[in-house]
N, C-alpha and C positions, 0 to 999 in steps of 0.2 A: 504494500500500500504506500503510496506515496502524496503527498498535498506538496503546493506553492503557495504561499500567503502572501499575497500580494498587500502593499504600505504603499498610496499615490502613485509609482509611474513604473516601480520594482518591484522584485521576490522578496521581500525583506524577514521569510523566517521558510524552514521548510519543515518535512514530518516524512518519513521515513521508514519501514518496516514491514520483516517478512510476516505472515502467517504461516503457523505450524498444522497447517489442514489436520495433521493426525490419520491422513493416510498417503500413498505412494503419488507421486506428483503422476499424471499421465503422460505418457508419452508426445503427444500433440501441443502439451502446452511446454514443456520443456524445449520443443521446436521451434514455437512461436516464441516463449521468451526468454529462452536460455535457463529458466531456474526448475533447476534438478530436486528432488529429494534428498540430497544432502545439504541443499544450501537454506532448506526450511524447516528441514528436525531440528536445529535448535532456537528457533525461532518460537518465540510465544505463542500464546494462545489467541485465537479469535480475539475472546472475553478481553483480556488483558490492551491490545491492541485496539480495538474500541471506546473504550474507556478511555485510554490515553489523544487516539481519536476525537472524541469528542468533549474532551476539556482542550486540545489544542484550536481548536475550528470556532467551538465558544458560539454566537449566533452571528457569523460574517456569512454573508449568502456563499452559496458552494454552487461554483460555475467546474463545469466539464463539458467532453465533446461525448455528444451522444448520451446526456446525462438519464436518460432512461433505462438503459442498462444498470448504469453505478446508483443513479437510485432506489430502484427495484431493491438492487444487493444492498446496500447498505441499511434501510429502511426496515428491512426483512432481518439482517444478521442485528441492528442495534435492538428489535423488538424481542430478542434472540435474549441480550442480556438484559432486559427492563432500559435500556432509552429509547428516546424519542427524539427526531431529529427535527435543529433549533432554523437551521436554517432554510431560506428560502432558494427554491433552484435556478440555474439558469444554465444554457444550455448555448455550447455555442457552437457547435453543427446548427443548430436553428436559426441565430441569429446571422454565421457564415453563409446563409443559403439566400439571407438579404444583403447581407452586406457586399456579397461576392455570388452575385447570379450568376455569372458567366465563366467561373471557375471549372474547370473540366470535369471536376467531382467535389465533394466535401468531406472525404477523407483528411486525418488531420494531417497525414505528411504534404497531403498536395496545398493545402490552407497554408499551411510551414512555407513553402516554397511563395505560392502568394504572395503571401503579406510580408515576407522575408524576415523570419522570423529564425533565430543563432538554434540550432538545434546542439544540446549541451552531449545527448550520448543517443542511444538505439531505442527505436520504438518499441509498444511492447513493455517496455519497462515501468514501470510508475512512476517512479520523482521523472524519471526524463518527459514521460509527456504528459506530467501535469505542468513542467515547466513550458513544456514547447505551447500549452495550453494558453497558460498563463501569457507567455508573450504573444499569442494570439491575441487575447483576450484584451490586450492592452495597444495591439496594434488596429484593433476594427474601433475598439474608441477613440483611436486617435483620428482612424481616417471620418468616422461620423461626424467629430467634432470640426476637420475640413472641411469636408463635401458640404454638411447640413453649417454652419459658420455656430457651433456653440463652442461657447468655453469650456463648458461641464458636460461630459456625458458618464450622466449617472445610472446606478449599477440599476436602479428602477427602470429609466430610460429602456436600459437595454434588457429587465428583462419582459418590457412591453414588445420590444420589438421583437422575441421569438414566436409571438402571436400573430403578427401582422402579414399583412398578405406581402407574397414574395414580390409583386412589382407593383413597387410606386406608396408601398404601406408605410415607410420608413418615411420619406417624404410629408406625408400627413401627418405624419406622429412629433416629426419633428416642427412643423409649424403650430399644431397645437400644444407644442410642447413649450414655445417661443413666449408664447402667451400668457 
């Protein structure tokens, strides 16, 4: 598991850590992200990892790509140890799908490429693309606050605009938004 804590325009703290599933990693995801069964037996527990989880996140909204998936999981395992999760979602597969229509797909390496965004280590991994996320995350506010002329694009702003229709919704949001 891995989080970016974004502080104004950077990463300014990060979170880190294997889970100990407590059984033999699969084969297929070992492929996909290099982590073996030996690099998670001594890795904590779920419960433990969780917990630590959600006193470092606290109630700052939790932005990912695709966050339907990490939702689902996270929502399901913290209900697993008695929490409840504080924060609001945002989703930025969704919001890349307005901000960047004409992107060849919304996968996050080709978004990476896009927005040109430093990619720190290999996909797949956690801390790497929840950073690669995070400098997403920080490069489509920047281009909103361009394109639409605000000084502030706030995390509300944007998570109104993973609602909006794909052409021309962003446009309206941001003139009501002026207002």
């Amino acid at each position: 598991m891995g989080v970016a804590l974004l502080e104004s325009q950077q990463i300014d703290d990060r979170y880190q850590s294997f889970i100990n599933p407590g059984i033999i990693v699969p084969r297929f995801v070992t492929q996909l992200t290099g982590i073996s069964t030996s690099d998670v037996r001594s890795a904590p527990a779920a419960s433990q990892v969780l917990q630590e989880l959600h006193m470092f996140l606290g109630g700052v909204p939790l932005v990912a790509h695709n966050v339907s998936f990490e939702q689902r999981f996270l929502d399901a395992e913290y209900l697993r140890v008695g929490l409840l999760r504080r924060q609001k979602i945002i989703c930025t597969l969704r919001v890349a799908m307005r901000v960047y229509p004409n992107a060849p797909n919304h996968k996050l390496g080709t978004l990476d490429d896009c927005a040109s965004v430093p990619q720190s280590g290999p996909f797949h991994h956690a801390l790497d693309d929840a950073e690669v996320t995070a400098g997403l995350w920080l490069r489509m506010r920047q281009r909103l606050g361009q394109d639409y002329g605000m000084s502030l694009v706030s995390d509300q702003f944007m998570q109104q605009i993973q609602s909006v229709p794909i052409k021309g919704g962003i446009a309206s949001l941001a003139s009501r938004s002026a207002r």
